[in-house]
C-alpha positions in Angstrom: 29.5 25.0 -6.4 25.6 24.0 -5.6 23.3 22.3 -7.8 19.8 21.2 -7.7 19.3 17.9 -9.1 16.2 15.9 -9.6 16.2 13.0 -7.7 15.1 10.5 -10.3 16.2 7.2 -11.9 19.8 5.8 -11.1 20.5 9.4 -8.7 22.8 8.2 -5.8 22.8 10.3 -3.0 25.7 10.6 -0.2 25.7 7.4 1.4 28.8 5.3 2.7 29.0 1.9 0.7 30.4 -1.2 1.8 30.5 -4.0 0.2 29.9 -7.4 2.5 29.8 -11.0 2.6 27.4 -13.3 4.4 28.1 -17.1 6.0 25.2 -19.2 5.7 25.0 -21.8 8.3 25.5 -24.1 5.4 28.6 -23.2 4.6 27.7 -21.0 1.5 29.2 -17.3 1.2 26.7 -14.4 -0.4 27.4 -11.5 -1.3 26.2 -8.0 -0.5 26.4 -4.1 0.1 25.2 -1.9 3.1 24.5 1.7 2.6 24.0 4.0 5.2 24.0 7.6 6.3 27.5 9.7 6.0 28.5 11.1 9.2 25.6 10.2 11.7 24.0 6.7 12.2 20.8 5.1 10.7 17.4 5.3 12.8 16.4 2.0 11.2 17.3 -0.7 9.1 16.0 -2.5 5.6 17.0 -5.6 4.8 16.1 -5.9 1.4 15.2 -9.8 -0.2 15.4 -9.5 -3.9 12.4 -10.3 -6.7 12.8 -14.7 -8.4 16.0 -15.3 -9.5 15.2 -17.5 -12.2 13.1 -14.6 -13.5 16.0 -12.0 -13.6 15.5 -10.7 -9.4 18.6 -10.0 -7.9 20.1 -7.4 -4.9 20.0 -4.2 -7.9 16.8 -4.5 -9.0 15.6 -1.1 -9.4 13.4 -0.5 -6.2 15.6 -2.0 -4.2 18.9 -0.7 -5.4 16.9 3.3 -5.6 16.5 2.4 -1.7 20.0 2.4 -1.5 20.7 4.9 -3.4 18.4 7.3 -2.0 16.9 6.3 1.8 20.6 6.9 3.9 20.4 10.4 2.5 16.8 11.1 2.4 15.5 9.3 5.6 18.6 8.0 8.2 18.3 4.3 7.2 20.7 1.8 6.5 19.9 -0.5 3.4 21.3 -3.8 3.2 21.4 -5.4 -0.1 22.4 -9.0 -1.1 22.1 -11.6 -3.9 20.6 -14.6 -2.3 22.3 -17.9 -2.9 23.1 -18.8 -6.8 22.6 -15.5 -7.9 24.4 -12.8 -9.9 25.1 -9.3 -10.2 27.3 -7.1 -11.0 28.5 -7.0 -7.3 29.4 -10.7 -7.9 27.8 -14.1 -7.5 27.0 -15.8 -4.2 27.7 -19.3 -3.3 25.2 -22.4 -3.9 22.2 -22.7 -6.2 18.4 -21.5 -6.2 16.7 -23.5 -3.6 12.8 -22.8 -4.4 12.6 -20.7 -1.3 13.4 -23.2 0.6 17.2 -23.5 1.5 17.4 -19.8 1.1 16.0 -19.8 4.8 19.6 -20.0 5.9 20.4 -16.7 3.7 17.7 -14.5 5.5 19.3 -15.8 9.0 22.8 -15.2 7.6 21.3 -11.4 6.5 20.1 -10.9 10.1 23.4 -12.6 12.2 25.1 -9.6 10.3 22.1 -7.3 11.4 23.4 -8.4 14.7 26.9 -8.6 14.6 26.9 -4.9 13.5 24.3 -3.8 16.2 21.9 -1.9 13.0 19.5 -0.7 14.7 15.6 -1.6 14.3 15.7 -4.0 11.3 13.0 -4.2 9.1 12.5 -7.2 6.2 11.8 -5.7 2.6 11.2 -8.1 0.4 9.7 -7.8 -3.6 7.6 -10.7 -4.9 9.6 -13.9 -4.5 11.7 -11.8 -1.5 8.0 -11.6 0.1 7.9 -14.9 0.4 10.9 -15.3 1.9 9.5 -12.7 5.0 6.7 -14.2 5.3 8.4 -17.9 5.6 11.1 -17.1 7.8 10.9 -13.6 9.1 8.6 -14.6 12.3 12.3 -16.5 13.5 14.1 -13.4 14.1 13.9 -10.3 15.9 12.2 -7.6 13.4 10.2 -5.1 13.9 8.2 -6.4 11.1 8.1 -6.6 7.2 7.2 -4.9 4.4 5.9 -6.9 1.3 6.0 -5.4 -2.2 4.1 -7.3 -4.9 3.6 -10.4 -2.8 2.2 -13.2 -5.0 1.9 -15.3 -1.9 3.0 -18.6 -4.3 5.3 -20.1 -1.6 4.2 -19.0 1.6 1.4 -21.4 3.5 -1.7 -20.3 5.1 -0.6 -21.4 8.1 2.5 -19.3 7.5 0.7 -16.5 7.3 -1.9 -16.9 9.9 0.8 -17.0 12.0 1.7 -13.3 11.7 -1.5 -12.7 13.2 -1.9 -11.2 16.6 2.1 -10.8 16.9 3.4 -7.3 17.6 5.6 -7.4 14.5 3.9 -5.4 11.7 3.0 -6.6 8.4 2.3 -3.8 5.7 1.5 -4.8 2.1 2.2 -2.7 -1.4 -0.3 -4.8 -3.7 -1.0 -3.0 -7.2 -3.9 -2.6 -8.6 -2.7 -4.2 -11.7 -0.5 -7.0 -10.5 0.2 -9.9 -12.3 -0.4 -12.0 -9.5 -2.3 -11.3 -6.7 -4.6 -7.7 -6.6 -6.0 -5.7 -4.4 -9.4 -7.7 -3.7 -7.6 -11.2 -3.9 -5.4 -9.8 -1.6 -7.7 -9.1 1.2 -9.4 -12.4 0.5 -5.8 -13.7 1.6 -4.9 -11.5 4.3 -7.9 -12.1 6.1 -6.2 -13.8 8.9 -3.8 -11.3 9.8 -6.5 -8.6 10.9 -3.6 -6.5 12.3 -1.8 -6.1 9.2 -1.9 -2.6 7.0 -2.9 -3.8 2.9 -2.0 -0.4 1.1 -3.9 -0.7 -2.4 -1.6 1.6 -5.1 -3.8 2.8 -7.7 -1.8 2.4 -11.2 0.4 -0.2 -9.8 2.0 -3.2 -11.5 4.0 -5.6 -10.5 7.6 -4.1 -11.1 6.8 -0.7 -9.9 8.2 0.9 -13.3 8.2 4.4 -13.6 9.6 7.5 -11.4 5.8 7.8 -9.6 5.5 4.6 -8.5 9.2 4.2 -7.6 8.4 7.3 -5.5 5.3 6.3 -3.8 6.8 2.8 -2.6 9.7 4.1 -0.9 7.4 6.7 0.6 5.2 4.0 1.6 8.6 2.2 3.1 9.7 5.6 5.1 6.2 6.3 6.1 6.4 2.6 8.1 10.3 2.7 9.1 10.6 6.7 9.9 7.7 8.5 9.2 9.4 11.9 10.4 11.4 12.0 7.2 8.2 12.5 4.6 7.8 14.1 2.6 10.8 12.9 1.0 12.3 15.8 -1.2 12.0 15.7 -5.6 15.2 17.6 -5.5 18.8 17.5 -3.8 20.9 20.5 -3.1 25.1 19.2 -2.5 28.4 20.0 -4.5 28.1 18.7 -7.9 31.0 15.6 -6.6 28.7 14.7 -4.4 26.4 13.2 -7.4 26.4 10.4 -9.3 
């Protein structure tokens, strides 16, 4: 038996999960989960850095974990999720402690030696607030083809940082809300000014943690529209055996 569902909320599509550890060239272990498509293999790849630990960001916060949920089915990527050093979840707790941004450099590099090891193809950097900083930092030291930055408050990274995005032929694409807590549209632009290349995608309504089904839908849009635009208009509904569903 068929039935349409709304895709909505906590929906989880057909995906293949697997959950994964990272090794930090520090010796710390982190753990993780990679989703991607049943039966056929991803077009791309999101590697998702999580929202401020300290401030209750970790790999299942809601955009990122509605990625996984939904993008293997809905648009051929694989999402990989983890919980950057010191931090919990209910997929467990990774090694170390919170380093201010600083030490987790050797988490994104330990996210992207997996990237490699697995050969998943065209990786992109996702990262949501605090995780924006963390692509912005360290993104430029491994082979992307770019990032995309939701919320950035642009707190940690430098201007020479991201000046040096500028002119490179990985792409930069920014989600800033109109009502962010941090940085808005017009301050935005003020600070993006010296990446000319990059694409700074105002959301009318926005805030900061993207709460609510239409803004949940327009930022993954806004991801598949970057990563595989030949998968928009991402469906409102899903049509599979009721097992399928969760």
């Amino acid at each position: 038996m068929t039935v349409p569902v709304d895709i909505r909320g906590g929906i989880e599509l057909p995906a293949t999960i697997e959950h994964i550890e990272l090794q930090t060239s520090d010796g710390l272990t982190l753990v993780g989960e990679l989703a991607t498509p049943v039966s056929r293999a991803p077009v791309a790849t999101l590697v998702t850095l999580h929202p401020l630990p300290t401030a209750g960001g970790f790999m299942d916060s809601h955009i990122l974990r509605k990625a996984a949920n939904r993008l293997p089915a809905l648009a051929d990527l694989a999402v990989l999720r983890f919980n950057t050093r010191g931090t919990s979840s209910p997929r467990g707790t990774s090694e170390g402690d919170f380093g201010h941004g600083l030490t987790e450099r050797a988490d994104v590099a330990a996210a992207m030696a997996f990237v490699a090891e697995r050969h998943l193809p065209s990786p992109w950097l996702v990262g949501w607030s605090f995780g924006t900083e963390l692509a912005l930092k360290y993104g430029l030291e491994h082979p992307i083809r770019g990032a995309i930055l939701l919320s950035p408050p642009l707190h940690r990274t430098t201007n020479e940082e991201l000046a040096a995005w500028a002119g490179n032929e990985r792409q930069l694409v920014a989600l800033i809300p109109e009502f962010d807590d941090y940085l808005r549209p017009d301050a935005a632009r003020l600070r993006f000014a010296c990446v000319p290349g990059m694409r700074l995608i105002a959301v009318e309504g926005g805030k900061h943690l993207w709460v609510g089904e239409n803004l949940t839908r327009r930022v993954l849009s806004e991801i598949v529209d970057t990563v595989n635009p030949g998968a928009l208009p991402l469906p409102t509904e899903w049509t599979a055996p009721r097992a399928d569903l969760s």
